[in-house]
C-alpha positions in Angstrom: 0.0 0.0 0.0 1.0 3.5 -1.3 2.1 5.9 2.1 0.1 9.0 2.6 3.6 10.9 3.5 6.8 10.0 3.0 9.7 11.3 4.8 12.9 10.9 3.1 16.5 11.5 4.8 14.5 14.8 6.5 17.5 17.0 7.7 17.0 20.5 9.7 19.8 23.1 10.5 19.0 26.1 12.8 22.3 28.5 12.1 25.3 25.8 13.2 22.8 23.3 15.0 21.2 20.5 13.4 18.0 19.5 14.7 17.6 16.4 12.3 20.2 14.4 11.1 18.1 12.3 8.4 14.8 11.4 9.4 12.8 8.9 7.3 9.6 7.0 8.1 6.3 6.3 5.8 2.9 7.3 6.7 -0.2 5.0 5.7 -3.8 5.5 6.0 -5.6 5.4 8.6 -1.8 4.5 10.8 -1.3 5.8 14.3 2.0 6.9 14.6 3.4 7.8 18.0 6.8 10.2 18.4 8.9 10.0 21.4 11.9 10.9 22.7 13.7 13.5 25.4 12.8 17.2 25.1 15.4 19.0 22.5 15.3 15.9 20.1 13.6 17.3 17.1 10.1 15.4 17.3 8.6 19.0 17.0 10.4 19.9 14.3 9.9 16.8 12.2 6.2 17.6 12.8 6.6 21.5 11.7 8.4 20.2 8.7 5.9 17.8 7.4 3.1 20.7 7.8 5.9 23.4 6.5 6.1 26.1 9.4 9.8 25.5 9.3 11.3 24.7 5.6 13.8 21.6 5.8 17.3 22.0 4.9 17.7 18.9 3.3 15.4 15.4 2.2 11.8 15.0 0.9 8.6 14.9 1.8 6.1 13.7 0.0 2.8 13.5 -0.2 0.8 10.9 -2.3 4.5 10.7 -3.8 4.5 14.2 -4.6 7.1 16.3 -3.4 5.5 19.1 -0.8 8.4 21.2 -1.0 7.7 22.2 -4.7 4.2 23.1 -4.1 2.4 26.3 -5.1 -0.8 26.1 -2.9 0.4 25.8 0.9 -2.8 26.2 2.4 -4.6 23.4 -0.1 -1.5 21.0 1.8 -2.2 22.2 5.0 -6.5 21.7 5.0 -5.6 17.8 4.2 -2.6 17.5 6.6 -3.8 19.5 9.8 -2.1 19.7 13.0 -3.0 20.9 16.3 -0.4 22.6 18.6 0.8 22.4 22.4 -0.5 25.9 22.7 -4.0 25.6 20.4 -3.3 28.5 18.2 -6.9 30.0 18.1 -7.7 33.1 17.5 -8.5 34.6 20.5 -10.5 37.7 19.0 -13.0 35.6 17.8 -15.9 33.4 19.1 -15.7 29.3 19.4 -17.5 28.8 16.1 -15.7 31.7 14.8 -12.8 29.6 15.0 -14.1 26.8 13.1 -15.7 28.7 10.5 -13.0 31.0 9.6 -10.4 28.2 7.5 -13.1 26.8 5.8 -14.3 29.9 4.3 -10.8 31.0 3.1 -9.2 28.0 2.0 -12.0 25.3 1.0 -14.1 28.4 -0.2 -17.7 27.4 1.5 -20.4 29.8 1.9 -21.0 30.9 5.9 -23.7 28.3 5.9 -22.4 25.3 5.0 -19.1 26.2 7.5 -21.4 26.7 10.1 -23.2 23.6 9.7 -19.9 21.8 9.7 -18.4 23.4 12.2 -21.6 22.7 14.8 -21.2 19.0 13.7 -17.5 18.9 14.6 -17.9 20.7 17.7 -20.6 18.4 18.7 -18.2 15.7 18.1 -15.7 16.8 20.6 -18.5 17.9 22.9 -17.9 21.6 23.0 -21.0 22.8 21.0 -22.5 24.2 23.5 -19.9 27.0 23.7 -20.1 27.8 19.9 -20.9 31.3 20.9 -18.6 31.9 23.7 -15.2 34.1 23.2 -12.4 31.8 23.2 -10.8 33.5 26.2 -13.5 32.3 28.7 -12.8 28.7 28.1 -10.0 26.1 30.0 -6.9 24.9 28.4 -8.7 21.6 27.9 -11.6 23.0 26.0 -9.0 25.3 24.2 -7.8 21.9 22.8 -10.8 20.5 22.2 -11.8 23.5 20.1 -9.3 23.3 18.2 -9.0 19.6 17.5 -12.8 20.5 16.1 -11.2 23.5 13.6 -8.7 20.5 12.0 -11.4 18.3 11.5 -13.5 20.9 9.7 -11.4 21.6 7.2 -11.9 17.2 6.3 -8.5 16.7 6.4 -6.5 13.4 5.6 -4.4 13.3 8.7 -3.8 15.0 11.5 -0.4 16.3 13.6 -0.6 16.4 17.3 1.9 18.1 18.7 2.4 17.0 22.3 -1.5 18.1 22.4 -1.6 17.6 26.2 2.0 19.4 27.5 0.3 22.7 28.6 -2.7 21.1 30.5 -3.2 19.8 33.7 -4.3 15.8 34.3 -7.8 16.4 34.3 -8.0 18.1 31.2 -5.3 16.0 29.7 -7.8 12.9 30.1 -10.6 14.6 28.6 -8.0 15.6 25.4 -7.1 12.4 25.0 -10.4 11.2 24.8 -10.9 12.6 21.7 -7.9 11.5 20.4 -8.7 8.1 21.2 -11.9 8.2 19.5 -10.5 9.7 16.2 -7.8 7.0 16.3 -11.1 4.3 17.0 -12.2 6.3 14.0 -9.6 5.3 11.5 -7.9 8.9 11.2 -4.7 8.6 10.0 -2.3 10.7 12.8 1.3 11.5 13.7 1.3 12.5 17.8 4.5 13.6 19.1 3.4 12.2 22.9 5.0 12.3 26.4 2.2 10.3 27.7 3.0 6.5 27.1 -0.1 4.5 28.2 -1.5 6.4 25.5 0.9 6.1 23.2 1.2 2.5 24.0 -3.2 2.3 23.8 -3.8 3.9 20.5 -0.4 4.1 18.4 0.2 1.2 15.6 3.8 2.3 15.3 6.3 4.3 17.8 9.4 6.0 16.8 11.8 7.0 19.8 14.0 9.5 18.5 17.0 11.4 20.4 19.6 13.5 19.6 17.6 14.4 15.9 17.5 11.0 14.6 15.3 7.8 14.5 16.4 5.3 17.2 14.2 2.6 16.4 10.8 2.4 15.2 7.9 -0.7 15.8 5.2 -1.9 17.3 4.7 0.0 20.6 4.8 -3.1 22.5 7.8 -4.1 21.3 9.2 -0.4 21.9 7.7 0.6 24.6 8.5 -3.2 26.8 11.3 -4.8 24.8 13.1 -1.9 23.0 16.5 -2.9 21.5 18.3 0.1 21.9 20.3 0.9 25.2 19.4 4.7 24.3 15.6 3.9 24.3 15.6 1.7 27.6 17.6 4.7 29.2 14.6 7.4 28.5 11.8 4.7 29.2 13.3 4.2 32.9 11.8 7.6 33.7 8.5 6.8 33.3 8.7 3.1 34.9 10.2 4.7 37.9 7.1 7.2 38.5 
């Protein structure tokens, strides 16, 4: 089966440091890929590449085998490959629906209506309807994500990026997040989710990659790296979590 994205020898340089030293992994549909790995050791920047808010310095990505670094329409790219960020990245002048309604409008080009009507039906999915017409500023981190978890999903797209979607929320509100996520993975939607939470990872991933130091460690099945991992470098950040 044809990958969704490929990432091909994915190298990233900031001034004299590289953050990626050639990243590669494949992306099918309807795959659950997990990320992990110590903080500094490029799993964000992998995901900013493959949605292009940073521009690699070397490698491919492609999607459906075309090369994303060549294309003309950015936004067209980023509707079907969405991601949702540590911090939500709403727009906080505007209301909850607002939110949703806005993206589809400008970049799939539907009339108010019908991105209303979508973005009630997305909202509904991830139980924050009822706060369509509240300003985002009133609502919690958790419902912040939530929100904005609904906004990808209204623009239809064919996989989503999580980026560490939980790290600026506190356990309560991390479970309900993850809820969501859990039931769009239940769903089939194909995902990348750069994770420090490894019962989750370990419950809804198909594949984990443990990367440090800006390259791929060892990839597979996340019982295999999560319980048997091969790599002396992967046991050593796993310890951590065993010991809490």
């Amino acid at each position: 089966m044809d990958a969704i994205i490929s990432v091909r020898n994915l190298k990233k340089s900031f001034t004299t440091e590289e953050v990626l030293k050639g990243i590669s992994f494949d992306v099918h549909k309807n795959e659950k890929i997990a990320i992990i790995g110590t903080s500094g050791c490029g799993k964000s920047t992998t995901l900013r590449c493959i949605n292009l808010l940073e521009f690699p310095t070397d490698g491919e990505i492609l999607f459906h085998g075309e090369n994303i670094l060549k294309l003309k329409n950015l936004n067209q790219y980023r509707a079907k490959v969405g991601m949702v960020f540590q911090n939500f990245n709403l727009f906080n002048n505007l209301t909850v629906l607002d939110n949703c309604v806005l993206g589809q409008m400008k970049v799939l080009k539907k009339s108010r209506e019908e991105a209303v009507e979508e973005a009630k039906k997305q909202l509904g999915k991830v139980g924050m309807l009822n706060y369509a017409g509240q300003a985002v500023t009133t609502l919690s981190g958790g419902q912040k994500q939530r929100v904005a978890i609904a906004r990808t999903l209204c623009m239809n797209p064919e996989v989503i990026l999580f980026d560490e979607p939980t790290s600026a929320l506190d356990p309560e509100m991390t479970g309900e997040v993850l809820k969501v996520i859990k039931d769009l993975a239940l769903e089939g939607m194909t995902m990348i989710i750069v994770t420090h939470e490894m019962k989750f990872a370990e419950g809804v991933a198909d594949k984990v990659l443990f990367m440090d130091k800006g390259v791929v460690v060892e990839e597979g099945a996340p019982e295999v790296i999560l319980e048997n991992p091969k790599e002396e470098r992967t046991r050593q950040f796993l310890k951590r979590f065993i010991e809490k």
